[in-house]
N, C-alpha and C positions, 0 to 999 in steps of 0.2 A: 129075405135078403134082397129079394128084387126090387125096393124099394128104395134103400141107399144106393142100390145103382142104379137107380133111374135119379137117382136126383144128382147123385155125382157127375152123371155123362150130360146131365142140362144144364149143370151149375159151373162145367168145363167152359165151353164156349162162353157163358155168362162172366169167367174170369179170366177170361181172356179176352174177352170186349172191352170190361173194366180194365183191364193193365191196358189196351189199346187206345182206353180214352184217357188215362194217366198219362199215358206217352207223349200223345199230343195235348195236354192240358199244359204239359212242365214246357213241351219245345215254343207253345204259346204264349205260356210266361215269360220264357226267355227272349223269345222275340217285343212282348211290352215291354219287356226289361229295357232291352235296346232302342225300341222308340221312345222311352221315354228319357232316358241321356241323351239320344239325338235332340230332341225334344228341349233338356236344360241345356244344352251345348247352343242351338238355335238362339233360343231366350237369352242367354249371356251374349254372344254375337250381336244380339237386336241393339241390347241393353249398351254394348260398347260403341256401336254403329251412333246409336241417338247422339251419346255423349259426344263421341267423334262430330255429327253432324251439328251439336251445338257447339262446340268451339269453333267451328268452321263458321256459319251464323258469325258469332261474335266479331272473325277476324274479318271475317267480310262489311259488317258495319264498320267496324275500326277505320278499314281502307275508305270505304265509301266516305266517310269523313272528312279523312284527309286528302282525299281527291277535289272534296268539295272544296277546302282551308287551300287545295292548291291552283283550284279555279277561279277563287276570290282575289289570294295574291293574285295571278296572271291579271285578272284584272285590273286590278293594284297598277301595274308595274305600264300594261298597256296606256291606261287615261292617264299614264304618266307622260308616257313615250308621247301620246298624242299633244300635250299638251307641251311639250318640248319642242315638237316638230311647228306647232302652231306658233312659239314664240321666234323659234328661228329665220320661220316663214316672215314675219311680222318683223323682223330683225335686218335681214335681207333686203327685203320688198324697203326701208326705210332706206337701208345704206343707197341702194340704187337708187331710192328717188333724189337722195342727197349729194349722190356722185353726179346724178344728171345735173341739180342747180349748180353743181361748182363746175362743171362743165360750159353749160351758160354760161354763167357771170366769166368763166377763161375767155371764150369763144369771144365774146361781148368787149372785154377788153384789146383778145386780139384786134377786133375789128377796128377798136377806136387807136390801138396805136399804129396799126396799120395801115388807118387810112390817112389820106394827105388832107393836112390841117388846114380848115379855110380861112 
């Protein structure tokens, strides 16, 4: 009988190492368990972030667009302004030289009735 209890008293601590490493087999699991939903939870996050960052993309060209559609009117609007100012310039600049000859020709007559007839 010495026999099964020798093998019993070696086979004790042998099942009890095994249940030891069962223990920490299952809490190992558990813990991939949980990396790995942190893990798909991450992946979905990325997954919504892209999308996010592509509609942003999108609205950003949108804008950039119509920044540009609103730099071209302003330009528009300016070689207008300029060309308004240049007629009025040119408008102006005319009345005064025309105010000056009728100026003259006044001056010119004052003088001739003014002066004493020879």
């Amino acid at each position: 009988m010495t026999g099964p209890t020798k093998n019993s008293a070696v086979s004790r601590p042998i099942v009890h190492r095994l249940a030891r490493l069962e223990s920490v087999q299952r809490d190992t699991n558990r813990r991939l368990g949980r990396i790995e939903a942190t893990m798909e939870t991450s992946s979905r996050l990325f997954e919504l972030m892209h999308d996010r960052l592509e509609a942003i993309e999108g609205i950003q060209r949108t804008l950039v667009e119509g920044q540009k559609s609103l730099v071209e009117g302003q330009k528009l609007v300016i070689a207008r302004l300029d060309r308004l100012v240049a007629a009025t310039l040119r408008q102006r600049t005319r009345s005064t030289d025309r105010l000056s000859r009728v100026e003259r020709r006044l001056n010119a007559l004052e003088n001739r009735l003014l002066s004493p007839k020879q």
